[in-house]
C-alpha positions, 0 to 999 in steps of 0.5 A: 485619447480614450484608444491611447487610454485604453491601449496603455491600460490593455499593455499594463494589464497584460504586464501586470497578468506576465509578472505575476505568472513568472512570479508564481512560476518561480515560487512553485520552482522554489518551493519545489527544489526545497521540498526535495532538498528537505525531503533528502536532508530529512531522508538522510538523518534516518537512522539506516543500517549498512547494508554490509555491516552484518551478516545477512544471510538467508534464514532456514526458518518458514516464511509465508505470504498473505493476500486479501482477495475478494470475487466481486462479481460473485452474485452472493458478495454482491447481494450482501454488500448491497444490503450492507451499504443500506443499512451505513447511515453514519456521516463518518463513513465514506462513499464506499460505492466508488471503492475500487472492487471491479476492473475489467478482467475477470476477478482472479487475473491479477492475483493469478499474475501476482501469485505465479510471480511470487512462485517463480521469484521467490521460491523460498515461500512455503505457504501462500495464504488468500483471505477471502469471503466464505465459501470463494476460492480461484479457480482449481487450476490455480490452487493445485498448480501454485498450492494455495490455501484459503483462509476465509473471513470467518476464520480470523474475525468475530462471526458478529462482525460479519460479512466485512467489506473493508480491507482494512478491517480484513488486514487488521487481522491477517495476523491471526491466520492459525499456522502462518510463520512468524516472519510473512510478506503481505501482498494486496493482489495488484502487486507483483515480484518482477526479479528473482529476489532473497529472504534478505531482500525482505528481512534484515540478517533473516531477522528484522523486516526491511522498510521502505517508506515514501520520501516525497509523499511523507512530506505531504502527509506530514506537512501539506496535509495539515493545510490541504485535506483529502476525502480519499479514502487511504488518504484520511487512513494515513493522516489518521494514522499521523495523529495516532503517531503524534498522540505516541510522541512519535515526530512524524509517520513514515508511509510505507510503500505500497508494495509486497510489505514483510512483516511479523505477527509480533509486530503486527501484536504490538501495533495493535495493542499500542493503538488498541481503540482505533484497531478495534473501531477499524476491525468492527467498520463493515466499510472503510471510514474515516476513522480507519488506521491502515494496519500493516501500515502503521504496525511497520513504521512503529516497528521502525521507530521502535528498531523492531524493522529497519531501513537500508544504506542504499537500498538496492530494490527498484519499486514501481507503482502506476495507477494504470500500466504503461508499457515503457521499459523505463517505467518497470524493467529495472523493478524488483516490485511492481504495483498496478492499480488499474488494469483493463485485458491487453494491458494485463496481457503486456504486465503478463509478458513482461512479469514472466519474460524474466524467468 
């Protein structure tokens, strides 16, 4: 009697464990076929301009584009970075010894690619400016051969603010580089063009800067987010930056794709002013924190939101962003944009061959 017991009871259990997998399994089917049905009705009812409905013709005005860049292998930036985390005893702050600054290629490889890539792709750049820690520079071969110039923190930040580690302070300010164009493209150094690409393909009517937003990583941020929190840095940048829109009577933030973004220093002027206290307290944080705004970031989508950018109908640009390189035609041939975020020596070499095999 107890083994009959005992066998029912294992084969209710086991029914009971299945009925609830397959019901679990389906509620994540539905929630996931109405996350992408909400995210392309919502996608849908952004205002968007044809792509043929006016005239978009490349523009004779300068347009400039701007990295941020550090050497961190360099002893100096070491030392000082070291003698700064010492001195962050307040819990807003993040553990910024796990920020990403080493990777195992030598500190100019990535911009190097990057920067070729923009001179081979985009011809029509004037100026290709690196911000970047008094007294670094690449090395000469790369300055004289793709005219770089440099434009050190102490340049465009207060000297009482100095030295600055965070890349979100540095790019709050990029705006201020004395002889920058008016219209420029902001580049981290892990972003790289893969096709030859037009002003237009930046800037709508050579005018407005073209946005191009997540669609399924926006309803993270503007729903999910609000349930389950994240300690990852851009992450509680991005959801800092919703409440910063929410305060706005903004209905919701649009991210920004993390790509070559073109922007203005109007732009990047009216977004600063607009949330003028958190652009300050992300300018005077030594190191990312949890208080930080994302600036190019957040300028771009208010400048959506205000017409001052637009989306397209349509888009014709391919964007590919990988966590590591994966050497899958699939994955990138079709991209105008690339980002990689993690590279080690071969798969430099591969993104290398690719990136140039298109010239």
């Amino acid at each position: 009697m107890p083994t009959t017991f005992g066998r029912e009871l294992c084969s209710n259990v086991l029914y009971i464990v299945m009925y609830m997998f397959i019901i679990i399994i389906l509620v994540g089917f539905i929630f996931c076929v109405s996350v992408l049905i909400h995210c392309e009705l919502f996608d849908n009812s952004l205002p968007k301009a044809d792509e043929f409905a006016l005239t978009n013709e490349d523009s004779s005005e300068p347009i400039d584009v701007v990295y941020t860049w550090v050497n961190s292998k360099d002893p100096e930036w070491i030392e000082l970075k070291q003698k700064a985390l010492e001195t962050i005893t307040d819990i807003g702050h993040i553990d910024n010894t796990r920020a990403r600054w080493v990777n195992t290629n030598e500190p100019h490889e990535e911009i190097s690619l990057s920067i070729e890539s923009v001179r081979t792709y985009l011809p029509w750049v004037r100026n290709i400016f690196v911000v970047t820690q008094r007294p670094q520079q690449l090395p000469e071969h790369i300055t004289s051969k793709f005219n770089v110039r440099y434009v050190h923190h102490d340049q465009i930040i207060h000297s009482h603010l100095l030295p600055v580690f965070s890349s979100h302070a540095i790019e709050a300010n990029i705006h201020r580089i004395p002889d920058l164009s008016e219209k420029f493209i902001y580049f981290n150094d892990d972003m790289y063009i893969n096709r030859p690409m037009k002003i237009s393909d930046f800037f709508y009517g050579a005018k407005r800067p073209i946005f191009r937003y997540y669609k399924y990583y926006s309803f993270y941020l503007n729903y999910i987010s609000r349930i389950i929190n994240s300690n990852e840095q851009h992450c509680n940048s991005m959801i800092h930056c919703r409440h910063l829109f929410e305060q706005k009577t903004k209905p919701y933030l649009l991210p920004c794709i993390h790509q070559a973004t073109p922007i203005t220093k109007e732009i990047m002027s009216d977004a600063e002013e607009m949330v003028k206290k958190d652009w300050e307290r992300t300018i005077s944080n030594k190191f990312r924190s949890l208080g930080d705004i994302v600036p190019v970031y957040i300028s771009i989508a208010l400048a959506y939101h205000n017409k001052k950018a637009i989306m397209l109908k349509n888009d014709p640009i391919k964007h590919t962003l990988l966590s590591s390189y994966i050497h899958a035609s699939f994955f990138h041939n079709n991209s105008h944009l690339i980002c990689v975020n993690h590279l080690n020596k071969s798969s430099m070499n591969l993104l290398r061959k690719q990136i140039l095999s298109s010239k």
